[in-house]
Steps between C-alpha positions, in 0.01 A plus 500: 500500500802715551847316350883612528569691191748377285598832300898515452639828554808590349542842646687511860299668805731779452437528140132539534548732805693701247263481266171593791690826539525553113121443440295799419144387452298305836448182235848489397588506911246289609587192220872519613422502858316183430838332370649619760261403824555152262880538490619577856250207603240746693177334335478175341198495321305646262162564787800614728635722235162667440403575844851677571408665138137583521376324213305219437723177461358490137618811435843435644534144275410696205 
């Protein structure tokens, strides 16, 4: 049963873009390309989210 998240993200798209770039380890990249996909509107929820991802959607709520 796959809902709309409702996670409130402060950062802007370019703000997390900025921070993407800054990101040294693959977790650290993939959890702030999650807010982002989130942000710019690209998935909308969390089963979306973890197919784009890779990851199990338990995984991705967590």
């Amino acid at each position: 049963m796959a809902r709309v998240t409702k996670v409130k993200i402060e950062e802007s798209a370019e703000e997390l873009c900025e921070l993407l770039k800054k990101q040294k380890t693959a977790l650290g990249k993939e959890r702030i390309q999650a807010l982002y996909l989130l942000k710019i509107g690209q998935v909308k929820t969390i089963q979306d989210l973890a197919v784009v991802l890779g990851r199990g959607s338990a995984t991705v709520q967590r």
